[in-house]
N, C-alpha and C positions, 0 to 999 in steps of 0.2 A: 504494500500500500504506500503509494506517495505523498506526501504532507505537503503543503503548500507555501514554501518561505516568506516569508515576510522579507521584502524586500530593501525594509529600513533597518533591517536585523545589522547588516555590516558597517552601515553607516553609524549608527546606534554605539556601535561596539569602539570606533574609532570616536566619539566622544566620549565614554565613558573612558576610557582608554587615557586619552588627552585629558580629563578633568582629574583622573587619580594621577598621572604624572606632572600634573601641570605642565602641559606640552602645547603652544601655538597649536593651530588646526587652516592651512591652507586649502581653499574650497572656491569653486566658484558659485554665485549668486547672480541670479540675476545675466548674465555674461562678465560680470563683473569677476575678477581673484578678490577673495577677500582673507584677510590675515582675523582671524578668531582666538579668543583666549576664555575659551568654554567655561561658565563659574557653574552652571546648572542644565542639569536635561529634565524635561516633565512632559507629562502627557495633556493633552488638551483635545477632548472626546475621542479619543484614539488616535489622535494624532501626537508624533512626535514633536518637540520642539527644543532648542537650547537657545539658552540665553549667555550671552560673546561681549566680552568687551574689544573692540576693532583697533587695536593700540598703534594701527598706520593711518587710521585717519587723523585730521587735520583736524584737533579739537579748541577748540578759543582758549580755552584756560584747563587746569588741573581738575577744577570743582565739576565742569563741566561733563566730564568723563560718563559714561552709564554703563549699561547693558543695552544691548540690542537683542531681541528673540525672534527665532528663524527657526523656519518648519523646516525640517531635515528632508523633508519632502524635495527642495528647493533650491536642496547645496547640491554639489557634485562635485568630481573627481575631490572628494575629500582623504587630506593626507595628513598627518599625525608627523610633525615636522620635532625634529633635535630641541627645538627653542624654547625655554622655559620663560614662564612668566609667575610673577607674584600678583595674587589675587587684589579686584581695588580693595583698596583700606574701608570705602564705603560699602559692601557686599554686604549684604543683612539676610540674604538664603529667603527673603520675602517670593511668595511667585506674583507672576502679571495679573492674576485672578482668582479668586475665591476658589475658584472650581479646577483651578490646575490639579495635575498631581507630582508632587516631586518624584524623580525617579532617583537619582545620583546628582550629588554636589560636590564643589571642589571645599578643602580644609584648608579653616586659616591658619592652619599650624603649617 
């Protein structure tokens, strides 16, 4: 009997992956490459989603910084790059919505 993959299974894996190592996540969006620094992954009605701070975008000041959250639906060719990063100082592990579900987050230790 065959089972049916789940398709977001490897993409999934390579965030959780990059949230416990704290490892950059190179992906495209949009046609865009975008540089990711994964702080949380949750579910949003079965959909995947993480939430990235973009730390090569072009931010006005330090305060300014956020999280951005993106349905993994969305990224591609996602790679689990050498590069670490330190979580923002501002992270509070809060989700986008009542009804999210956390699935994996990164430690501020």
């Amino acid at each position: 009997m065959t089972q049916n993959a789940d398709p977001a299974a490897p993409v999934a894996r390579k965030f959780i992956e990059a949230i416990a190592l704290k490892r950059l996540i190179v992906a495209q969006y949009n046609g865009a490459e975008m540089h990711l620094a994964p702080h949380q992954l949750f579910s949003r009605h079965g959909d995947l989603y993480v939430s990235a701070f973009n730390p090569h975008k072009n931010w006005r000041s330090l305060e300014e910084r956020r999280l951005g959250h993106f349905k993994l639906d969305g990224l591609s060719n996602v790679v689990v790059t050498e590069e670490a990063f330190e979580p923002l100082p501002t992270y509070d592990s809060s989700l986008p919505r009542e009804s999210d579900e956390q699935l994996f987050e990164v430690s501020a230790a």
